[in-house]
N, C-alpha and C positions, 0 to 999 in steps of 0.2 A: 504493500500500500504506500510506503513512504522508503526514501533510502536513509538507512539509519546512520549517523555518523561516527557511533562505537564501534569500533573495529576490534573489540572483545570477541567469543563466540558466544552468541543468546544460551544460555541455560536453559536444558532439557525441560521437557514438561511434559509429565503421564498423567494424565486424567482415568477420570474410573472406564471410562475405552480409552486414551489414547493408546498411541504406540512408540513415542519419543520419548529416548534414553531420560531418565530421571536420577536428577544427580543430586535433587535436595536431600537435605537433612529431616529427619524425621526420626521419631517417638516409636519405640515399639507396640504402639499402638495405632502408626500409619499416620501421625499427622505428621503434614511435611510444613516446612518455615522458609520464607525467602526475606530478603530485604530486595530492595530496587535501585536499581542503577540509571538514573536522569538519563537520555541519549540525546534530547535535544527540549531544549525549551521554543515555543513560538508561543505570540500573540495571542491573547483572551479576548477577543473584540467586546470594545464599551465595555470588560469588566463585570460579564453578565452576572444575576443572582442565580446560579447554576444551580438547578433540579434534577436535569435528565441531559445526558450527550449522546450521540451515533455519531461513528463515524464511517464512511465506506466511498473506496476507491478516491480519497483526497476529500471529502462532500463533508461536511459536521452538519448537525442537526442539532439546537442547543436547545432546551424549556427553561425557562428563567419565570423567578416567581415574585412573591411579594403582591397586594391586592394594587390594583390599578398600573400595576407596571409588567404585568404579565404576559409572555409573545411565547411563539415560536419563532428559532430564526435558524437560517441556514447560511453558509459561509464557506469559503475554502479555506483548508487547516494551512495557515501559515501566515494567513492577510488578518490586516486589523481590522478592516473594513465588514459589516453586515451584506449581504445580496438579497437578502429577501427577508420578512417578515410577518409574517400574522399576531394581531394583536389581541390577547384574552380580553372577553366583557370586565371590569372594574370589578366585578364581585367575584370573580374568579382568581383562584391561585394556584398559577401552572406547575407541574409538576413533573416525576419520572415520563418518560418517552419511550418508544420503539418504533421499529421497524416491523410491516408486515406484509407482504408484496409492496404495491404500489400506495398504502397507508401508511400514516404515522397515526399511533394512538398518543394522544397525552394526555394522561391524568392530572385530577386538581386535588386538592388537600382536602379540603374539610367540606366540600361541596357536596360529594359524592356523586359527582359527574364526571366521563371522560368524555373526551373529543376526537375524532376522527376527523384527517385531515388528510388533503392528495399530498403523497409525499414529492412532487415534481414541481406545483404549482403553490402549494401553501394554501389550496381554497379549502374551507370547511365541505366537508361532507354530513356529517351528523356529530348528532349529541347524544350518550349513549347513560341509562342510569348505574351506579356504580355502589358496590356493597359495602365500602369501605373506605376508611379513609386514605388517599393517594399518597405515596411516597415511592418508589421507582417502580420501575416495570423493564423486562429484557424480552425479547423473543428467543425462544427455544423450539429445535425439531417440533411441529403439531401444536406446539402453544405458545402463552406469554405467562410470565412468572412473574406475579406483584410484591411489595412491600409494603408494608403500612408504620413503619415506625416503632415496631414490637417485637419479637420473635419468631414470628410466623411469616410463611412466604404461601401465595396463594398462586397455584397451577389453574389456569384458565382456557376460556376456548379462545382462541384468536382472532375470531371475527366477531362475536356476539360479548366476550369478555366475561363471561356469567362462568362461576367458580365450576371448578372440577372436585379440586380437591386440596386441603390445606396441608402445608409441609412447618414442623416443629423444630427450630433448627436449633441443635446441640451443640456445644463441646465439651468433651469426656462429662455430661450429663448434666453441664450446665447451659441455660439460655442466654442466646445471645442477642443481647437488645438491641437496639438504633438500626436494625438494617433499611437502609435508604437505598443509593441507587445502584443498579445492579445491569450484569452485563454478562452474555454468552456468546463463546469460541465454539466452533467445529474441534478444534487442536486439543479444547480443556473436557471431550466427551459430556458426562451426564453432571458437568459441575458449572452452578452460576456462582457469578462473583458479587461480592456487594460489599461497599462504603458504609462501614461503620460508623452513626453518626457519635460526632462526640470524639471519636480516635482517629488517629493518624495509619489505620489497618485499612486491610482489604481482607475477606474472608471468603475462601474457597467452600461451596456448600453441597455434597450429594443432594439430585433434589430426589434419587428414589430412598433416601435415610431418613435425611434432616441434620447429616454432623457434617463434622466440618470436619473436611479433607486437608485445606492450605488454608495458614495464614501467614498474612503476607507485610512486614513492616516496612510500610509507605515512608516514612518521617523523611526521607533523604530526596522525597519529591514536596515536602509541605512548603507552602508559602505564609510568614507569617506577616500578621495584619494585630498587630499590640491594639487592647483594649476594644477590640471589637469581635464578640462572642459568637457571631453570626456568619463568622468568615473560614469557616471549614471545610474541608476537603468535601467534595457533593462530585460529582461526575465523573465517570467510569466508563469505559468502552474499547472492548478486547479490540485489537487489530490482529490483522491475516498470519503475521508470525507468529512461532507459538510462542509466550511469554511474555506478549510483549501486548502495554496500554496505552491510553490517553488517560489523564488524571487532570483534573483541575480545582474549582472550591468557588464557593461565594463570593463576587467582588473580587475574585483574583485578579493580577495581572496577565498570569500567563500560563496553558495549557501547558502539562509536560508528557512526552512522548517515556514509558519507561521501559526497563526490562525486569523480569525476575531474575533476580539471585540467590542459588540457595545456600542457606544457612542455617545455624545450630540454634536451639531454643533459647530464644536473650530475652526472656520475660513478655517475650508473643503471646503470649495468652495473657497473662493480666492485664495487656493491653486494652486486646479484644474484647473481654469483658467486660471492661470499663464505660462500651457503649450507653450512650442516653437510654434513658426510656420514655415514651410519651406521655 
């Protein structure tokens, strides 16, 4: 998708299918731990209040929230500039995003509304009622996999968005709170990733379990924003190598393209834990 400018070799990544050598570190009990290697930083256009990111073939798709300032926009990953834009109603507050053919879905937080949108032109297409309160969304094989700011990750149909089936997500049999937005690889098989709010982590999640496979200490992509509590790492989105994200945060400056690197247990997990709860 992009040419990387680390000239390291990307770190292996075996998902619960993949098939690429896996050289993390992990627990006798299969959780594996990376840290992240920046490869390039570019551009945050306008700084958005980051919800939801897609990226694909160069293309970003960002949801930016907050009531009355709320849009969907699209851009190309490396310019400052926006290219197109839709704007949420005032009472609306944008949230996680996906891809799903020719659709984007973007959920709202507390409305319990999503929106469908053409994902080429930015037109609405409908407004769809929603069971939950919004916090990211990814597409996966056959569905879309929501958040809502708790524990739980919610398996959907992808056209209709009406629940499947709720997923409980652990580690070694503890819940893991804040998960916000979230994102799925081909390369990472039956695992979605998601932005723990509240932490500088990313966590690997079986969705046929609920535990957590990878987690992943982000800090060496955080950008810091003193005395402003709202400016935390929010958006996520696997790209075509395997190992390798976009990562950004509320109000940030600037996207960072990263890689996985794997590493030995440095207090990864208390990290993780340490997610908010709504």
């Amino acid at each position: 998708m992009m040419v990387s400018t680390d000239l390291d070799t990307p770190a292996g990544y075996r998902g619960s299918q993949g098939a690429a050598v896996d050289r993390a570190g992990r627990d006798n009990r299969g959780v594996r731990f990376y840290r992240v290697r920046v490869v390039r930083r570019v551009p945050h256009p306008e700084r958005g209040f980051t919800q939801g990111l897609i990226a694909e073939g160069g293309v970003v798709w960002e949801s930016t929230g907050l009531y009355g300032r709320s849009a969907l926009r699209r851009y190309e990953l490396g310019t400052d500039a926006v290219a197109a834009r839709a704007e949420l109603a005032p009472e609306l507050f944008g949230e996680g995003i996906c891809r799903v053919g020719d659709t984007i879905w973007q959920l709202t937080w507390r409305e319990r509304v999503a929106l469908r949108w053409d994902a080429a032109t930015l037109e609405p297409r409908e407004q769809v009622r929603y069971n939950r309160q919004g916090w990211g969304v990814c597409a996966a094989p056959g569905e879309v996999v929501s958040s809502d700011g708790t524990s739980e990750l919610v398996r959907r149909d992808p056209e209709t968005l009406e629940p499947r089936k709720v997923v409980h997500v652990r580690c070694e049999g503890s819940r893991v709170l804040g998960l916000n937005d979230l994102t799925a690889a081909a390369w990472a098989g039956g695992v979605v990733w998601a932005n723990v709010a509240g932490t500088e982590c990313v966590a690997g999640i079986d969705l046929a379990t609920g535990e957590v496979t990878d987690i992943v200490d982000a800090r060496a992509a955080a950008e810091r924003h003193w005395g402003d509590e709202q400016a935390i790492m929010n958006g996520i989105t696997a790209l075509a190598e395997p190992g390798e994200f976009l990562l950004t945060g509320k109000g940030w400056r600037s996207i960072r393209q990263v890689r996985l690197v794997p590493q030995r247990d440095r207090g990864h997990r208390q990290r993780l834990l340490a997610g908010w709860s709504r």
